[in-house]
TORVOGU-245112 format. One record per residue (C-alpha): residue number from 1; residue in one letter; x, y, z. Coordinates in Angstrom, 1 decimal. Layout:
// TORVOGU-245112
+-----+-----+--------+--------+--------+
!   n ! res !     c1 !     c2 !     c3 !
+-----+-----+--------+--------+--------+
! NUM !   A !      X !      Y !      Z !
...
+-----+-----+--------+--------+--------+
This chain:
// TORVOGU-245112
+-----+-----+--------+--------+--------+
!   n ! res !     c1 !     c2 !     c3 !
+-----+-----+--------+--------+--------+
!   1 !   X !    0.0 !    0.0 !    0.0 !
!   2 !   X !    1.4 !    3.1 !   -1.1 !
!   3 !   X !    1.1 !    6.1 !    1.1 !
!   4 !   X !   -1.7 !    8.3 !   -0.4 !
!   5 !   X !   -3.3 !    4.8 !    0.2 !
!   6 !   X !   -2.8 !    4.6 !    3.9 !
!   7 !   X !   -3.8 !    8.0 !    4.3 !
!   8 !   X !   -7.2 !    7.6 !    2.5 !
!   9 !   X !   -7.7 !    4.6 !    4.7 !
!  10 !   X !   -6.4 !    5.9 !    7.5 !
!  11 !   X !   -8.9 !    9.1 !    7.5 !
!  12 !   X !  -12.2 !    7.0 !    6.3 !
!  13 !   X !  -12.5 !    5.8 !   10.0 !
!  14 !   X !  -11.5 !    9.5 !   11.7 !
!  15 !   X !  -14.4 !   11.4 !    9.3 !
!  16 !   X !  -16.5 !    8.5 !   10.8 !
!  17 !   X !  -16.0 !    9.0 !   14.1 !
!  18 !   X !  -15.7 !   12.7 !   13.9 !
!  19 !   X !  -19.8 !   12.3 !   12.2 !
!  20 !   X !  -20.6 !   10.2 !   15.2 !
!  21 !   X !  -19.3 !   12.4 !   17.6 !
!  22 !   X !  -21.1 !   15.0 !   16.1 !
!  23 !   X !  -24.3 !   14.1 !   15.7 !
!  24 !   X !  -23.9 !   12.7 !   19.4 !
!  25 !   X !  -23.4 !   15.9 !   20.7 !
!  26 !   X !  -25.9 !   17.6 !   18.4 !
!  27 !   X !  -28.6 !   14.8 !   20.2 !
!  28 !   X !  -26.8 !   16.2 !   23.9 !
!  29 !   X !  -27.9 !   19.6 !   22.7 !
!  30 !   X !  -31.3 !   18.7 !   21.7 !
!  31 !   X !  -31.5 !   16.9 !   25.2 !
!  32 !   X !  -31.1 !   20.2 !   27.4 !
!  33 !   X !  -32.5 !   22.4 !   25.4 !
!  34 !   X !  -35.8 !   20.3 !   25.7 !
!  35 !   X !  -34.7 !   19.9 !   29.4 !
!  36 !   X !  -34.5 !   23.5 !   29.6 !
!  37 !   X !  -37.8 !   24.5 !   28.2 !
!  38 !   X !  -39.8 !   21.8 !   30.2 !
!  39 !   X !  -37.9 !   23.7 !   33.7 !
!  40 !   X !  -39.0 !   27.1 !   32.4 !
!  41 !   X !  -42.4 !   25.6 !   32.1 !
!  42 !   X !  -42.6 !   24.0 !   35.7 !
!  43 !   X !  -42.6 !   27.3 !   38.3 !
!  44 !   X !  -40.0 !   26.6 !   41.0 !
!  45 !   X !  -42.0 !   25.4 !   44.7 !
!  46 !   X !  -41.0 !   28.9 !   46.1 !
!  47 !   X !  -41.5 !   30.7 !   43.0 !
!  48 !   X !  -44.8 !   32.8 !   44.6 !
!  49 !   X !  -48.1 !   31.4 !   44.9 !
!  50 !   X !  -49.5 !   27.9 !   43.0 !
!  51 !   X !  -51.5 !   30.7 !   40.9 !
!  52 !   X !  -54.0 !   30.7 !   39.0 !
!  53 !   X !  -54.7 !   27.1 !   39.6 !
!  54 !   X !  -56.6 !   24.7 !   37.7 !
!  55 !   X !  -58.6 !   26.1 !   34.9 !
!  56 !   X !  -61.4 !   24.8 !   33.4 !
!  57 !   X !  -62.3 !   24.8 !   29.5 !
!  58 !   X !  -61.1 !   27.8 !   27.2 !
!  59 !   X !  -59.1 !   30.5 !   28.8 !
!  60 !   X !  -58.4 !   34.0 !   28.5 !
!  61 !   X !  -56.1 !   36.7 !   30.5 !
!  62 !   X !  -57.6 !   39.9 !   30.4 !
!  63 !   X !  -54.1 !   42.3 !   31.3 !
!  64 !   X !  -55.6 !   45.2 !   32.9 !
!  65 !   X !  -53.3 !   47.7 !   33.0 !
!  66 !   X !  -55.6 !   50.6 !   33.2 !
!  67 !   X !  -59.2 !   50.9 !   34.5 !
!  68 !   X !  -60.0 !   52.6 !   30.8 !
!  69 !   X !  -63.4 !   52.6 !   31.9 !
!  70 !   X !  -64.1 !   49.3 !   33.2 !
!  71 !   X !  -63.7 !   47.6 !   29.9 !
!  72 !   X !  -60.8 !   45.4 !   30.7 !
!  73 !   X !  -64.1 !   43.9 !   33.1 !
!  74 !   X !  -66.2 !   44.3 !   30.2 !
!  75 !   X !  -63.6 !   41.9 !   27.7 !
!  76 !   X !  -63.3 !   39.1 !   30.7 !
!  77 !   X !  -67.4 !   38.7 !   31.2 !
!  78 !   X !  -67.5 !   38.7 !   26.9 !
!  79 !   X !  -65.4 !   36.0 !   26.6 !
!  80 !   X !  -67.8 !   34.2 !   29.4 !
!  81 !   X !  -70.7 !   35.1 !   27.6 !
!  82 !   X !  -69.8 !   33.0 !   24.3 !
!  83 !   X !  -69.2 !   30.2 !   26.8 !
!  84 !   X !  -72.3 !   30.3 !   28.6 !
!  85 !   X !  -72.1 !   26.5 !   30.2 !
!  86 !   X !  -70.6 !   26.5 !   33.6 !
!  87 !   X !  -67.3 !   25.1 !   33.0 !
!  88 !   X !  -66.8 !   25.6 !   29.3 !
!  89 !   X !  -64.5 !   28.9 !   29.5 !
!  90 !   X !  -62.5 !   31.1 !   32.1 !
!  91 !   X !  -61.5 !   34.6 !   32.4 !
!  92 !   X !  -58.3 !   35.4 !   34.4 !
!  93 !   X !  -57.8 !   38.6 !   35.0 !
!  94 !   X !  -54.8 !   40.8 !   36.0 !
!  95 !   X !  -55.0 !   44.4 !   37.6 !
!  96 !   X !  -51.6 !   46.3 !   37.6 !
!  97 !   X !  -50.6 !   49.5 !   37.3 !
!  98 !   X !  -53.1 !   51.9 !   37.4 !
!  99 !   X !  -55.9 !   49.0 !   36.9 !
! 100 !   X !  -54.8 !   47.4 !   40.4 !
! 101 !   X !  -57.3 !   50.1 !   42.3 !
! 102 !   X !  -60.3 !   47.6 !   40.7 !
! 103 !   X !  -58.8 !   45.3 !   43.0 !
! 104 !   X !  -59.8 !   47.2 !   46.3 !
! 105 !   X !  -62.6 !   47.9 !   48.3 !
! 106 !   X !  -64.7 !   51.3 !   48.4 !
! 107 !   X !  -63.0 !   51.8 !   52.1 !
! 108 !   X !  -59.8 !   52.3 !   50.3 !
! 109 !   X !  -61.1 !   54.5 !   47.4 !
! 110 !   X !  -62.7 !   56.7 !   49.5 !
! 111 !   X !  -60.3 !   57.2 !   52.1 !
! 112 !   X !  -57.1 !   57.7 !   49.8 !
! 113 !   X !  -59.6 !   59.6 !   47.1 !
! 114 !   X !  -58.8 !   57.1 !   44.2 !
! 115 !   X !  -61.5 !   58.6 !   41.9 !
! 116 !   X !  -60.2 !   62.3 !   42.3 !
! 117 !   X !  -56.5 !   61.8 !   42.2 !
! 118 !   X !  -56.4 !   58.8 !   39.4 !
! 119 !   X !  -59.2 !   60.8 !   37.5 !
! 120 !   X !  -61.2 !   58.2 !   37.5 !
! 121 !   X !  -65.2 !   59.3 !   37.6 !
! 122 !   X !  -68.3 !   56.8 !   38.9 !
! 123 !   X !  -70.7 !   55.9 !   36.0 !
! 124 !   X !  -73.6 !   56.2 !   38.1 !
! 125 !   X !  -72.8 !   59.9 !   39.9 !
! 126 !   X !  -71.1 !   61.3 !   36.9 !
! 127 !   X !  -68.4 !   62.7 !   39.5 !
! 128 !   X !  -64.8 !   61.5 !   40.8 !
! 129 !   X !  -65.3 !   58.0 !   42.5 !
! 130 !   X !  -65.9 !   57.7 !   45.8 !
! 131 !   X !  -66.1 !   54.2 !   46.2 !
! 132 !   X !  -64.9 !   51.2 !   43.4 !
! 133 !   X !  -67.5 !   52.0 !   40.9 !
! 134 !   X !  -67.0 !   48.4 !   39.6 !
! 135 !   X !  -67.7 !   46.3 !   42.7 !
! 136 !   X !  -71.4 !   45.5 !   43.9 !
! 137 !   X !  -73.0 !   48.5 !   41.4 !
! 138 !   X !  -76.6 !   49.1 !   40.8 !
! 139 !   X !  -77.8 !   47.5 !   37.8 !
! 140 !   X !  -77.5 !   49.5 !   34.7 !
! 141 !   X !  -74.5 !   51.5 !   36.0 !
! 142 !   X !  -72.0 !   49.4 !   34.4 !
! 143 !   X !  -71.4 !   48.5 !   30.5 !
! 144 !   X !  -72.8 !   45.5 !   31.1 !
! 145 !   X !  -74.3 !   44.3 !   34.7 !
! 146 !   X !  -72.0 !   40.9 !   34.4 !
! 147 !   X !  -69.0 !   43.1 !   33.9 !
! 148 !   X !  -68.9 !   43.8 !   37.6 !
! 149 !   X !  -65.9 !   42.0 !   39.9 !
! 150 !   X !  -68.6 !   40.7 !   42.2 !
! 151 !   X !  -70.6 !   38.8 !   39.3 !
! 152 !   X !  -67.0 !   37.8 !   37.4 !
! 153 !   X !  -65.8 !   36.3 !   40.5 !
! 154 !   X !  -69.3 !   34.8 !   41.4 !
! 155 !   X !  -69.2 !   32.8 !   37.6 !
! 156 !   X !  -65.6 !   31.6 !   38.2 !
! 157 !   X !  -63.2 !   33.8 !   36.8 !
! 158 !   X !  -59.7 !   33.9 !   38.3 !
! 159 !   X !  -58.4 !   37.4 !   39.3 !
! 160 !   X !  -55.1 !   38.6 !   40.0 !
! 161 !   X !  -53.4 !   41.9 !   41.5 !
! 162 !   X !  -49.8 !   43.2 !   41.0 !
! 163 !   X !  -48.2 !   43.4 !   44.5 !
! 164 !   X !  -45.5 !   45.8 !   43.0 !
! 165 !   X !  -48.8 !   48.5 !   41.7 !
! 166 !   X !  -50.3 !   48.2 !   45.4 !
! 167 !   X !  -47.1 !   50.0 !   46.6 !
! 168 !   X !  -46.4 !   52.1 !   43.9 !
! 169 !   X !  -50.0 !   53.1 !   43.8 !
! 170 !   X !  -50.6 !   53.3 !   47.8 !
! 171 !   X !  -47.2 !   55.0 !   48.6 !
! 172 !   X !  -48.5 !   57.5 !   46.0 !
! 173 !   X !  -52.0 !   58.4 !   47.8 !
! 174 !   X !  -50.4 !   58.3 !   51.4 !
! 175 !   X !  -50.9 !   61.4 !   52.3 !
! 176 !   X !  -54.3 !   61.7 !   51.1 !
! 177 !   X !  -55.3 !   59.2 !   54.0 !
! 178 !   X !  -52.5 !   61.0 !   56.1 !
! 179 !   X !  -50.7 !   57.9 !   56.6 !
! 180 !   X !  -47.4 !   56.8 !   55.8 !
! 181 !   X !  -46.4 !   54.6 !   52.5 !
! 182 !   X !  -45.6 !   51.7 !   54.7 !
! 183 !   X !  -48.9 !   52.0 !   56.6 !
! 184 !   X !  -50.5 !   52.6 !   53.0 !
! 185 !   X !  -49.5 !   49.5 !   51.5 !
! 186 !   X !  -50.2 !   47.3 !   54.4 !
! 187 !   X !  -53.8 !   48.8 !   54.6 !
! 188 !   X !  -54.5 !   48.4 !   50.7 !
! 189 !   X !  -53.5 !   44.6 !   50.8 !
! 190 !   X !  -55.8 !   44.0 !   53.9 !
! 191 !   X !  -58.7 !   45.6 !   51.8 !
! 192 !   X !  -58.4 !   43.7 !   48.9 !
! 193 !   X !  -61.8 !   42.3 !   46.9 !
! 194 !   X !  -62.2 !   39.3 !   49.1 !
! 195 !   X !  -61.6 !   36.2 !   46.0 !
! 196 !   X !  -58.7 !   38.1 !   44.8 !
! 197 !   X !  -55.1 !   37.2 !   44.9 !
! 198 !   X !  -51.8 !   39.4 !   45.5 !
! 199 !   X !  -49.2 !   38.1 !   43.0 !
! 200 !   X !  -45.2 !   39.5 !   43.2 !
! 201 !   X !  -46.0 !   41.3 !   39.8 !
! 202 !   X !  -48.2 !   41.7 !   37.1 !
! 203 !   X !  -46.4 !   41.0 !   35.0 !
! 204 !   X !  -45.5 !   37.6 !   36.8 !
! 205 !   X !  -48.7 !   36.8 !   36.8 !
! 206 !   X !  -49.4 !   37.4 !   33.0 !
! 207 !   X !  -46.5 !   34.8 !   32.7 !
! 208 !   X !  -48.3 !   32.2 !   34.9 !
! 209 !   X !  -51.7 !   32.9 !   32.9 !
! 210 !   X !  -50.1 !   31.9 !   29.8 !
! 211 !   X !  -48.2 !   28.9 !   30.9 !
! 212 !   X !  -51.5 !   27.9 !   32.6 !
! 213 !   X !  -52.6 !   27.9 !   28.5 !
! 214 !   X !  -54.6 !   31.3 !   28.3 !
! 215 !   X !  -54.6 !   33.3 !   25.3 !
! 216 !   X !  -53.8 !   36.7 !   25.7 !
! 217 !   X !  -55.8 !   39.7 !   25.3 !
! 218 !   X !  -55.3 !   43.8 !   26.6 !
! 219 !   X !  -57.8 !   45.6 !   28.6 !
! 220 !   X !  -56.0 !   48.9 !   27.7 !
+-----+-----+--------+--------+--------+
């Protein structure tokens, strides 16, 4: 065998095993990343609350971001309404930023003048709020009567509120209620809607929504 033999027998085997090794590692790769995505998808066991729980049929997340007039309320009881068996559809909803004041009671909008500051004005008087317009309202007040957080939470749906808005927003209006932000922020998460949870974020819980398999629509 001549040496430009040996070499080209001598290299068949190495651009084999140089393939193999290869593709071996290309299959490693495939491995973590699908390891990866499925330990993005599980939340850690201290990773804030098991939130929003099981959900049953289609689902939606209604981000509420502002309170634009109750319609982020209004798009969360529509998506009910063309599900109307019990069971067939939820709404999940998230209150942050300025939309996180639908998530307390009259109390706290009347005592740290939400309406007047946040110029946000009651459908029924026509003026600044005095209490949450959108809780426990008379009936034709609202948009739609089913767009209230009483009858939302009352058919199911799953509401969230940003922890980080509740101490923006309370530290904020402090001094309307002549109290200090600290004081504020404690008194806002004791007052929330009764049925409605405090997540770390908004924006966490938007992400937790989605994993949880809810398409995605803005109350803006």
């Amino acid at each position: 065998m001549n040496t430009l033999d040996a070499q080209r027998a001598d290299g068949a085997p190495r651009r084999n095993f140089f393939r193999l090794a290869g593709a071996t590692m290309l299959g490693f790769a495939g491995l973590t990343s699908a390891a990866s995505r499925a330990q993005a998808a599980t939340p850690a066991a201290d990773d804030g609350p098991n939130w929003p729980g099981k959900l049953n049929g289609r689902r939606q997340v209604v981000d509420a971001y502002s309170v634009n007039d109750g319609f982020p309320l209004v798009f969360a009881s529509t998506f009910l309404l063309t599900d109307p068996p019990p069971g067939s559809a939820t709404s999940v909803v998230i209150l942050r930023s300025q939309g996180l004041v639908i998530a307390v009671n009259s109390a706290v909008w009347e005592k740290y003048k939400i309406g007047e500051s946040l110029k946000i004005i009651d459908p029924e008087t026509k003026a600044p709020a005095v209490k949450n317009p959108f809780l426990n309202p008379k009936p034709g007040v609202l948009t739609t009567d089913d767009s209230a957080v009483d009858r939302l939470l009352g058919k199911g749906a799953v509401f969230g509120a940003c922890n980080v808005a509740l101490h923006g927003l309370s530290k904020r209006l402090a001094n309307n209620a002549g109290v200090s932000a600290d004081d504020a922020a404690k008194e806002w998460a004791a007052n929330l809607v009764p049925g409605i949870t405090l997540l770390p974020s908004g924006v966490w819980g938007l992400n937790r929504a989605q994993q949880a398999g809810c398409t995605y629509c803005t109350g803006g």
